[in-house]
Backbone as CSV, one residue per row, in Angstrom:
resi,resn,N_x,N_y,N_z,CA_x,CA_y,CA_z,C_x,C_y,C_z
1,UNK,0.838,-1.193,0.000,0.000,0.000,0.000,0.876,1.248,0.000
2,UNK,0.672,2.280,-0.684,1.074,3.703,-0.908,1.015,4.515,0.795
3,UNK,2.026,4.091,1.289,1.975,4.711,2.492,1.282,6.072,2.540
4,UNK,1.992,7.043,1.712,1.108,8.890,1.641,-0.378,8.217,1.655
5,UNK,-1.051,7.314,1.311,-2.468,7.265,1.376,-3.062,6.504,2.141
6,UNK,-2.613,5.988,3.649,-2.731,5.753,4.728,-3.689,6.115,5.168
7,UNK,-4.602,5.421,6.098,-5.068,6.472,6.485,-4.835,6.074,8.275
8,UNK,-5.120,7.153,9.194,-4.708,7.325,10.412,-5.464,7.336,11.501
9,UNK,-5.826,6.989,12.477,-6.422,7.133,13.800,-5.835,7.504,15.059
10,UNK,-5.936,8.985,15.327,-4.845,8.864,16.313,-5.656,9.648,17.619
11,UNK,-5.079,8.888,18.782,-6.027,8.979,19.859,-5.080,9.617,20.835
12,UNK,-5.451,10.753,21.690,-4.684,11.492,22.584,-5.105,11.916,24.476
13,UNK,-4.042,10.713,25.460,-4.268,10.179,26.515,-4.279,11.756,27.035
14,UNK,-4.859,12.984,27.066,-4.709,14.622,27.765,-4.085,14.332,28.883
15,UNK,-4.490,13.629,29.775,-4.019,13.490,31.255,-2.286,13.078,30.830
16,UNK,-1.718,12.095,30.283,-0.562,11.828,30.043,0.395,11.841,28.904
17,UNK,0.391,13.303,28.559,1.088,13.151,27.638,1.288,14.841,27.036
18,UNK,2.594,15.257,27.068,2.393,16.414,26.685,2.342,17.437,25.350
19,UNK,0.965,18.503,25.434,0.922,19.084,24.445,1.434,19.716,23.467
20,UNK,3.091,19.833,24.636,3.965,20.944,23.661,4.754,20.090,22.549
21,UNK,4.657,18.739,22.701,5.311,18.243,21.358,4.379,17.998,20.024
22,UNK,3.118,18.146,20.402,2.143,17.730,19.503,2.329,17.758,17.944
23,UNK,3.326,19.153,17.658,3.876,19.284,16.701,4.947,17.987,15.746
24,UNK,5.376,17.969,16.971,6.391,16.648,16.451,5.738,15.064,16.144
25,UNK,4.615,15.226,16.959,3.622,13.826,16.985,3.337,14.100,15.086
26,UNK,2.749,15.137,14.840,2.420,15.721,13.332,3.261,15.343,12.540
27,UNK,4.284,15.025,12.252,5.029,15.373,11.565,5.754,14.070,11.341
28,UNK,5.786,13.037,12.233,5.862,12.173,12.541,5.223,11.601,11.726
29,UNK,3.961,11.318,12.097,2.563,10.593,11.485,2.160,10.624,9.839
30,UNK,2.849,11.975,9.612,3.066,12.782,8.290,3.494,11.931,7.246
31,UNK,4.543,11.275,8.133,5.602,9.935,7.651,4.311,8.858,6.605
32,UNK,3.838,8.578,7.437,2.627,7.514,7.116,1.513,6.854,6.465
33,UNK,1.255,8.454,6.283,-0.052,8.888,5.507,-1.226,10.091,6.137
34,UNK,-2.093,10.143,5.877,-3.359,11.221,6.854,-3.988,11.024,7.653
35,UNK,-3.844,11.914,8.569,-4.861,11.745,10.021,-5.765,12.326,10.033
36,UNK,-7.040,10.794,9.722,-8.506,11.241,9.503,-9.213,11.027,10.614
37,UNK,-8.825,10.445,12.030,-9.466,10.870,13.027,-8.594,11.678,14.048
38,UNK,-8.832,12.158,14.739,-7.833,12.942,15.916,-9.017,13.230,17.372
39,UNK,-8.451,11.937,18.113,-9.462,12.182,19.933,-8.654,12.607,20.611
40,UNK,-8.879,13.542,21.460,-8.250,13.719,22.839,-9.240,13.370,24.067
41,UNK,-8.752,12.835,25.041,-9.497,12.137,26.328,-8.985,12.940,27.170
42,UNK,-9.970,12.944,28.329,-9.682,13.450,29.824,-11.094,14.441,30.171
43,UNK,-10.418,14.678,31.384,-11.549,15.452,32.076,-11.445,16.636,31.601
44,UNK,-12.663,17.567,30.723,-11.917,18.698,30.035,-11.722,19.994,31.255
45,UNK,-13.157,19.870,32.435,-12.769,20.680,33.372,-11.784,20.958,34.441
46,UNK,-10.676,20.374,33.980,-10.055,20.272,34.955,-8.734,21.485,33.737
47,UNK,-8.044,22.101,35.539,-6.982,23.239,34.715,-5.959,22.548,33.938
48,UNK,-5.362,20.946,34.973,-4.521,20.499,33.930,-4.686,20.830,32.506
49,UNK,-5.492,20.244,31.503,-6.111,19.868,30.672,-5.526,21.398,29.813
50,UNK,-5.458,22.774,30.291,-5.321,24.127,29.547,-4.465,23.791,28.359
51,UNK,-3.430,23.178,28.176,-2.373,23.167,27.258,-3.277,22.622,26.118
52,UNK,-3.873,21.309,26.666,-4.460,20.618,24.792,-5.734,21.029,24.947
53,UNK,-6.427,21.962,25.525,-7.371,22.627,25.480,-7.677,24.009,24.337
54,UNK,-6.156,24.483,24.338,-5.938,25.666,23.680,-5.496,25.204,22.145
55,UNK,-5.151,23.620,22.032,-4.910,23.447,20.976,-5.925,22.775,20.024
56,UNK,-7.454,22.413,20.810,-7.833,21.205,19.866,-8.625,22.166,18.840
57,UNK,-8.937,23.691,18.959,-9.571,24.171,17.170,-8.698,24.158,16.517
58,UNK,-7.305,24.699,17.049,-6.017,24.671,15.922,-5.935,23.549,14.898
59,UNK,-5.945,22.556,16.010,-5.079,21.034,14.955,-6.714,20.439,14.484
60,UNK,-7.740,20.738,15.187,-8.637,19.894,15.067,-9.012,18.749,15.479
61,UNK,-8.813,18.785,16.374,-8.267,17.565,17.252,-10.346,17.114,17.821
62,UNK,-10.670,16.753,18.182,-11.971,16.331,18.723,-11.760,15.937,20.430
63,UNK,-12.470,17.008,20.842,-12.318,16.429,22.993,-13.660,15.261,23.048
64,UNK,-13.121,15.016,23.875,-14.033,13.978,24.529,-14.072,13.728,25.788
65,UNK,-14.832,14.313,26.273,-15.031,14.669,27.552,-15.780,13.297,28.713
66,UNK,-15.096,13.136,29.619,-14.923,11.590,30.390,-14.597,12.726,32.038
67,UNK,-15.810,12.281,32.583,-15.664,13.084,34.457,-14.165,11.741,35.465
68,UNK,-13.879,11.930,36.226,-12.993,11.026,37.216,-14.631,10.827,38.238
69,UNK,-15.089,9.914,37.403,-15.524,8.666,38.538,-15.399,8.582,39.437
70,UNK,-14.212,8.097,39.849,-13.755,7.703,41.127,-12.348,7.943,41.421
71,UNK,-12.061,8.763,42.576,-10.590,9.481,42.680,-9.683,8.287,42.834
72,UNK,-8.343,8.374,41.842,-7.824,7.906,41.559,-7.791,6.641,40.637
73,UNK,-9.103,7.096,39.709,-8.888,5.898,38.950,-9.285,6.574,37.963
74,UNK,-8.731,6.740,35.890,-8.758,7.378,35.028,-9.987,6.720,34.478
75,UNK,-10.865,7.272,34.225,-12.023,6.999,33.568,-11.515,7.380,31.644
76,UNK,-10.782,7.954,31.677,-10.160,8.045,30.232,-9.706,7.240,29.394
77,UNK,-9.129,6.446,30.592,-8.357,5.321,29.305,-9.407,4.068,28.711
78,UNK,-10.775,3.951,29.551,-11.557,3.255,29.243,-12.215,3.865,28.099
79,UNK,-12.465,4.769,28.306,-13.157,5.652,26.941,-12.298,5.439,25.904
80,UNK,-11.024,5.881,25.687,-10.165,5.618,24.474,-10.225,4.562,24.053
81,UNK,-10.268,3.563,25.201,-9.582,1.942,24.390,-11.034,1.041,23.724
82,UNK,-12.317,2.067,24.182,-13.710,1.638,23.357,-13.480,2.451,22.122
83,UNK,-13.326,3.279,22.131,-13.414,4.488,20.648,-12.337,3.201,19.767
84,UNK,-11.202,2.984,20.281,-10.240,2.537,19.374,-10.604,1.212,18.695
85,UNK,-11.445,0.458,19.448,-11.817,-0.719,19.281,-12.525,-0.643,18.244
86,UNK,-13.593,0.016,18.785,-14.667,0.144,17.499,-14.224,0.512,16.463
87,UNK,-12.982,1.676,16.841,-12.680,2.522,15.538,-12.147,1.700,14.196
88,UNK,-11.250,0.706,14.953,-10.278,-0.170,14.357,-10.842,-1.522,13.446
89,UNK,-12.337,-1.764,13.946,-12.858,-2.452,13.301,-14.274,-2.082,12.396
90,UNK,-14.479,-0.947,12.574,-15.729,-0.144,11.724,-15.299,0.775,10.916
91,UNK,-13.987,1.742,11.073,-13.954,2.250,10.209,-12.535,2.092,9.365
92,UNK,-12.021,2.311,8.200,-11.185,2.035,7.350,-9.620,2.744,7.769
93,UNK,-9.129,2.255,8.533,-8.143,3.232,9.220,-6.979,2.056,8.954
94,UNK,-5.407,2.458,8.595,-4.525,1.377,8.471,-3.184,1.672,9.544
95,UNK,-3.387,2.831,10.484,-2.485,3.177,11.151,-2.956,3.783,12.127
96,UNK,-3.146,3.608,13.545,-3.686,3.801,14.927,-2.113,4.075,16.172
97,UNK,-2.485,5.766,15.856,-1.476,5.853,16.797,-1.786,6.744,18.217
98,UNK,-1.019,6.331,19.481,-1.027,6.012,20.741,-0.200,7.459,21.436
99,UNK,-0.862,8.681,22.206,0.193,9.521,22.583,-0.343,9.429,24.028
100,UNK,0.592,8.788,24.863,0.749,8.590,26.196,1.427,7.946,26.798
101,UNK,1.797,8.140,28.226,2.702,7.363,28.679,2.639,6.420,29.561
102,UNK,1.332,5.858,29.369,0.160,4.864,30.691,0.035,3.775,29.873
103,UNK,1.168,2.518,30.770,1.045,1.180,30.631,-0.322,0.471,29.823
104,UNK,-1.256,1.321,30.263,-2.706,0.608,30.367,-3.296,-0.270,28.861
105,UNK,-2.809,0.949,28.227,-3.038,0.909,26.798,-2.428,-0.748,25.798
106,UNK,-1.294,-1.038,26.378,-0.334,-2.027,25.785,-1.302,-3.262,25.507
107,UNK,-2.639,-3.987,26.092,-3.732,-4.676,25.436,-4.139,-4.335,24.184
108,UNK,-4.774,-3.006,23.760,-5.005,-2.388,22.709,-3.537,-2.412,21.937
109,UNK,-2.761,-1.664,22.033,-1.823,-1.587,20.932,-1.324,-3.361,20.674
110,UNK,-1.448,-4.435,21.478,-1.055,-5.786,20.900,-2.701,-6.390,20.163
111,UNK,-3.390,-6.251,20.327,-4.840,-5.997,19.524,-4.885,-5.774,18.132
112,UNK,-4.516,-4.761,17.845,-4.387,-3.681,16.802,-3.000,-4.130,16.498
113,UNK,-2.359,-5.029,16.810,-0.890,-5.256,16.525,-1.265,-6.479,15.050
114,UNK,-2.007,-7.065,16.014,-2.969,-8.616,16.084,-3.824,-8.594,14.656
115,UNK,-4.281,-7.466,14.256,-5.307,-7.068,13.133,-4.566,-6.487,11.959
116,UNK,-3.221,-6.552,11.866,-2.248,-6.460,11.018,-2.250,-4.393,10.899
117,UNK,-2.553,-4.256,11.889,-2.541,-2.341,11.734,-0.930,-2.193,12.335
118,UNK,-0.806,-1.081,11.609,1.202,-0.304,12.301,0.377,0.417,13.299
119,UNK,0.922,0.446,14.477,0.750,1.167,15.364,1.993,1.951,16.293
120,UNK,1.788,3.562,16.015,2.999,4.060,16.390,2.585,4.823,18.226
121,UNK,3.349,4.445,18.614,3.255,5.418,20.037,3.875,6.405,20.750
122,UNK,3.810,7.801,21.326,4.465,8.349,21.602,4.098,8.704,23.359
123,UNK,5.334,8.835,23.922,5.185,9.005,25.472,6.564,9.718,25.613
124,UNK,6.737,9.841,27.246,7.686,10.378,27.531,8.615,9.167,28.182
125,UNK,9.864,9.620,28.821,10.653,8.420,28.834,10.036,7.266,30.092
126,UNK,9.343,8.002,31.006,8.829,7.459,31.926,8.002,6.601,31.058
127,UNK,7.397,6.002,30.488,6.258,5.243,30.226,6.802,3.844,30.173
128,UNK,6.398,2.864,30.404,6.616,1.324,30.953,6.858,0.637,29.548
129,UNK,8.169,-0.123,29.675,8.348,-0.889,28.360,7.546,-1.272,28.148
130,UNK,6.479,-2.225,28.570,5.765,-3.519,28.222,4.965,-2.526,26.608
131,UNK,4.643,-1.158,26.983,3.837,-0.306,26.183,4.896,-0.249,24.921
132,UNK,6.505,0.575,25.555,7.138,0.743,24.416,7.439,0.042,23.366
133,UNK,7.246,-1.560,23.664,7.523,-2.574,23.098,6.675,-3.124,22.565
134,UNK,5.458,-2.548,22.479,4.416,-3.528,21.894,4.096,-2.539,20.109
135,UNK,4.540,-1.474,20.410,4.100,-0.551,19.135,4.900,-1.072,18.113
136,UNK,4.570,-0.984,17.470,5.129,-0.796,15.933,6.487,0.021,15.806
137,UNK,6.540,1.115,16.358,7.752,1.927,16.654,6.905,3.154,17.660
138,UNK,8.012,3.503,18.696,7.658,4.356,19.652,8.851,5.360,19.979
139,UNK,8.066,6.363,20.039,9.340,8.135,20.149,8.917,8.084,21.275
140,UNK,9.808,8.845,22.321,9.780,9.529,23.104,10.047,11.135,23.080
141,UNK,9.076,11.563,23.603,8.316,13.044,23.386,9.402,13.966,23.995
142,UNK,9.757,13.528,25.416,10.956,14.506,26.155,12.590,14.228,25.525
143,UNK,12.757,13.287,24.012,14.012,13.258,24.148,14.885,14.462,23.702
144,UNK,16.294,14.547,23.705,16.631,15.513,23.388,16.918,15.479,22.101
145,UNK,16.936,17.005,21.366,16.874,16.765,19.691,18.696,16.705,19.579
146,UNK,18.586,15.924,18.335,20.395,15.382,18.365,20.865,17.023,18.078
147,UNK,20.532,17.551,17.318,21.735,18.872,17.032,21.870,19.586,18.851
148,UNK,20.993,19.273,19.236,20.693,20.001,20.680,21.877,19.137,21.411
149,UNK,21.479,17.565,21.144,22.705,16.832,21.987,24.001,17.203,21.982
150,UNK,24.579,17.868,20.428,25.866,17.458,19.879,26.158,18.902,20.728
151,UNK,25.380,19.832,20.813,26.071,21.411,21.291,26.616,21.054,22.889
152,UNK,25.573,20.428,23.391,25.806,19.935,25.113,26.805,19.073,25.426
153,UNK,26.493,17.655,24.393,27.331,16.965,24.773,27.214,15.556,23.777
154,UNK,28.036,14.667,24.231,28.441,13.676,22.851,27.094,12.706,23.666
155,UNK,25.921,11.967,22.769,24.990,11.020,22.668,25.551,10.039,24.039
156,UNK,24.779,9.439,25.165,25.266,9.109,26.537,25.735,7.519,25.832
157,UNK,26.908,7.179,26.592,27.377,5.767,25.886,26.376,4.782,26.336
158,UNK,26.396,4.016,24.917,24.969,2.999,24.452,25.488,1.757,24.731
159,UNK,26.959,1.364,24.964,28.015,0.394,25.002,27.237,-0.295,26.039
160,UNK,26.905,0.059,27.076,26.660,-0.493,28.158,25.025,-0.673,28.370
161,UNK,24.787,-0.534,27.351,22.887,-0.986,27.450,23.293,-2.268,26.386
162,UNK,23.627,-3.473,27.101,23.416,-4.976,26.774,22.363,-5.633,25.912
163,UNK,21.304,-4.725,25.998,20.128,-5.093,25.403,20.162,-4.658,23.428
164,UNK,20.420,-3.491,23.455,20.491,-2.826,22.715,21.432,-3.371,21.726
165,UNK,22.649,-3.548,22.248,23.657,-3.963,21.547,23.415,-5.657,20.898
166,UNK,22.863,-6.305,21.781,22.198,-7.947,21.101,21.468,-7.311,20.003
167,UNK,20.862,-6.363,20.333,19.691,-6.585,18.999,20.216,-6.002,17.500
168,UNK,21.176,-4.758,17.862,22.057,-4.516,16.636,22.667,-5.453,16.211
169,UNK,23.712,-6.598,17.075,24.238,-7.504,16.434,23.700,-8.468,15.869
170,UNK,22.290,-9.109,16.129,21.348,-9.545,15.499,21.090,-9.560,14.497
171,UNK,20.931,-7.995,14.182,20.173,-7.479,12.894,21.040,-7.626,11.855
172,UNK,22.323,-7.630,12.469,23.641,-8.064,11.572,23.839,-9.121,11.134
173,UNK,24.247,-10.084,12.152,24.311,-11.519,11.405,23.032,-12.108,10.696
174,UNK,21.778,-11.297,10.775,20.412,-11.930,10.095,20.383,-11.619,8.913
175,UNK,21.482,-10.066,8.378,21.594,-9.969,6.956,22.925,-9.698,6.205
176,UNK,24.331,-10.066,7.285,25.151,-10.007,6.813,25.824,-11.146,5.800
177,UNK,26.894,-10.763,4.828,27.406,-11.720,3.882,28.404,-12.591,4.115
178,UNK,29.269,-13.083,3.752,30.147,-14.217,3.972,31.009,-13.619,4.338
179,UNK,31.540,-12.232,4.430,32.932,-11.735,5.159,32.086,-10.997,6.611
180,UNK,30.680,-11.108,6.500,30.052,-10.863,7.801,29.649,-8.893,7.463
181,UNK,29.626,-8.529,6.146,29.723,-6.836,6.153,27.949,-7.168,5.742
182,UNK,26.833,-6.586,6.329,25.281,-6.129,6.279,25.042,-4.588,5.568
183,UNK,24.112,-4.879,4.594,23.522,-3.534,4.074,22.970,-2.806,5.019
184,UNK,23.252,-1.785,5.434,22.239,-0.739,6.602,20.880,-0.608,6.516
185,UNK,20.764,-1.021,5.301,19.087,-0.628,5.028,18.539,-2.140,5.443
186,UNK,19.170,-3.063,5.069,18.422,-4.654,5.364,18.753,-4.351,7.339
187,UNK,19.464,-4.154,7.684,19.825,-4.175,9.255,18.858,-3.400,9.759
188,UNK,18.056,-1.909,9.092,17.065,-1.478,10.063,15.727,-2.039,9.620
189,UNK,15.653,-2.674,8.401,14.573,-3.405,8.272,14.552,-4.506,8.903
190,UNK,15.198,-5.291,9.522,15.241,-6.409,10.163,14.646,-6.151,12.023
191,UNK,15.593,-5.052,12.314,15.347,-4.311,13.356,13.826,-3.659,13.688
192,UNK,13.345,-3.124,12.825,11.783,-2.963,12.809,10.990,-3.830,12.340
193,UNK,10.973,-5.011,11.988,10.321,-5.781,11.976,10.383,-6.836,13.505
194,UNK,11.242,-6.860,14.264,11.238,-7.361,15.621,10.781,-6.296,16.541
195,UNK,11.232,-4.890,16.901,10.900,-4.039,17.604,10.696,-2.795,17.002
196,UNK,10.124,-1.989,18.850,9.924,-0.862,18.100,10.908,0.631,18.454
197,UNK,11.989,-0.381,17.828,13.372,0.479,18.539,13.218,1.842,17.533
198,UNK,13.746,3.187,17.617,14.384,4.448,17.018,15.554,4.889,17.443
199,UNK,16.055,4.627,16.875,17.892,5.563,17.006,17.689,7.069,17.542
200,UNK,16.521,7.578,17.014,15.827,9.070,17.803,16.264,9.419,19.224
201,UNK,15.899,7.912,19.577,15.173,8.375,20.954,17.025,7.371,22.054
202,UNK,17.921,7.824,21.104,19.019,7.631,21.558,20.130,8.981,21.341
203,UNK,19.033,9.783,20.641,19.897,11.157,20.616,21.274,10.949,19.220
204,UNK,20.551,10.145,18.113,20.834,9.854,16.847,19.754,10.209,15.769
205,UNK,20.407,10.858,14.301,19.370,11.227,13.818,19.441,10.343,12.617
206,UNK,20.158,9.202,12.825,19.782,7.924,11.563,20.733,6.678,12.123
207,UNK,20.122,5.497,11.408,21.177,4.314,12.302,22.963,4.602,11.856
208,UNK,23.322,4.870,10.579,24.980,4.632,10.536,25.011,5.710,11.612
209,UNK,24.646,7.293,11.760,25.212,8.207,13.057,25.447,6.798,14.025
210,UNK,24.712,6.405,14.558,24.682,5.431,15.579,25.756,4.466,15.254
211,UNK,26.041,3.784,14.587,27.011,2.744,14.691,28.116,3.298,14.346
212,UNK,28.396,4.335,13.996,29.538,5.029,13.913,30.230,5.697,15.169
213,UNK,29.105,5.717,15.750,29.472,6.170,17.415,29.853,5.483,18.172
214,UNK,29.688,3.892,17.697,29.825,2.951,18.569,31.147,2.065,18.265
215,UNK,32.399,1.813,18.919,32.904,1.196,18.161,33.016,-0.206,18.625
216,UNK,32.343,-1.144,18.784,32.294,-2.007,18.471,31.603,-2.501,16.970
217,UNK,31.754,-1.977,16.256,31.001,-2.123,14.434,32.246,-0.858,13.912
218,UNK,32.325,-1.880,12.718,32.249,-0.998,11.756,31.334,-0.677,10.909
219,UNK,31.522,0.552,9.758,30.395,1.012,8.987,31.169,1.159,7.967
220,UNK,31.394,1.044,6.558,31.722,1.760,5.412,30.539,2.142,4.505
221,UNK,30.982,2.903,3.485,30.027,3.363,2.256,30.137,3.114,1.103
222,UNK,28.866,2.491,0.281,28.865,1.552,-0.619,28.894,2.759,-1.701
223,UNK,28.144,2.360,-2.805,27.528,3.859,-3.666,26.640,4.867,-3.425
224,UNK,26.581,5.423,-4.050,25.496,6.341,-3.709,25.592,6.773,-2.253
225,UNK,24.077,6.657,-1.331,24.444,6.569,-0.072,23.981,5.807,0.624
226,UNK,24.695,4.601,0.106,24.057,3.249,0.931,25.250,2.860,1.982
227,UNK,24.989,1.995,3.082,25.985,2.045,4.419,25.825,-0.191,4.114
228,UNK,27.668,0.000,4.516,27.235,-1.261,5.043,28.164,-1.295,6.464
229,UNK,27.369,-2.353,7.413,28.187,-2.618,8.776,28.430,-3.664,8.929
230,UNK,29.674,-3.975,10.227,29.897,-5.167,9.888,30.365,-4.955,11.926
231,UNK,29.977,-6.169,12.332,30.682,-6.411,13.961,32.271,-7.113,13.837
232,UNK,33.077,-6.096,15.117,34.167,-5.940,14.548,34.551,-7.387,15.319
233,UNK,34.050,-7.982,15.926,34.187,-9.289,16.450,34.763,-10.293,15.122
234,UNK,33.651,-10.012,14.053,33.779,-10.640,12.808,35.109,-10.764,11.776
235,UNK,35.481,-8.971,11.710,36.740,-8.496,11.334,37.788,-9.349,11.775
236,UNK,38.088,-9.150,13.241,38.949,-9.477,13.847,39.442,-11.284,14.031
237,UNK,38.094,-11.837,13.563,38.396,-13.592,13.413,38.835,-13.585,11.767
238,UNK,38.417,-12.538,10.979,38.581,-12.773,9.221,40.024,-12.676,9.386
């Protein structure tokens, strides 16, 4: 399918999740195709709420107004995860995306995982893997923008997140060649098809930045501007 002709459902947790990136959620989604529905949830009387209050004639966003029931328990996320349900199976939507940072949701987004829809999510860093991991791919809203990183300071070393590093080397040996060197483009396609990792939200603004930072890999450049990498583990036995 012609991704630009996508079409989009995107549902917005008010209570968790903040307004001032909304822009970037846009632009994002932009990626995908069009966003032909746009909900925001929460209690609208409440002051929290002022920030995506002031924004929903702008973007067009649709409120949906849900009282707190019962203190301390979000009557919102029940409302969303009916709208989405229905939405996902009544109306013609091929991309359902998630802006919040409340665990709750991660049933729905493996649902909608389940019904062959991409589902993208955005939260802040606080929000609970089980969520980050179930999307299709997930940004984080508070990260810092890389040109912003590079003025402050060099991207925080990734060496030591164990996790991270299995899954790059993974993505390697799943499409590397007989001297062990992987096309960059087969390595992040491999990589997004298992998770819903972004180099973004590591304070990188594409995967070679990233493995170039890292030296355990190498990276060279093919034609044009295609990347290939290779784990230097590999090198070093050739």
């Amino acid at each position: 399918m012609n991704e630009l002709k996508q079409k989009i459902a995107l549902f917005i947790d008010a209570d968790n999740a903040p307004a001032s990136r909304f822009e970037d959620v846009l632009s994002e989604v932009a990626k995908y195709g069009v966003v032909t529905i746009r909900k925001a949830y929460g209690n609208w009387k409440s002051p929290t709420l002022r920030p995506w209050e002031e924004m929903l004639h702008e973007y067009a966003i649709q409120p949906v107004q849900q009282y707190d029931l019962t203190k301390g328990k979000n009557a919102s996320d029940i409302a969303l995860v009916i709208d989405a349900m229905d939405i996902m199976y009544t109306k013609d939507i091929d991309v359902m995306c998630f802006i919040s940072s409340d665990c709750d949701f991660t049933p729905m987004v493996t649902r909608a995982i389940a019904e062959g829809k991409v589902v993208l999510g955005f939260g802040e860093r606080k929000t609970p893997m089980p969520f980050v991991n179930a999307c299709s791919k997930f940004l984080f809203l508070d990260r810092s923008d890389a040109k912003e990183e590079k003025n402050v300071s060099k991207p925080k070393n990734i060496k030591s997140d164990t996790k991270l590093i299995a899954l790059l080397r993974h993505a390697i040996e799943a499409t590397e060649d007989d001297d062990g060197w992987a096309d960059l483009r087969a390595v992040g396609a491999n990589i997004s098809n298992r998770t819903s990792f972004d180099c973004r939200n590591y304070g990188f603004t594409n995967l070679s930045s990233m493995f170039k930072a890292i030296d355990l890999f190498e990276i060279k450049r093919g034609q044009g501007s295609s990347y290939s990498v290779r784990d230097c583990r590999k090198s070093k036995k050739s």
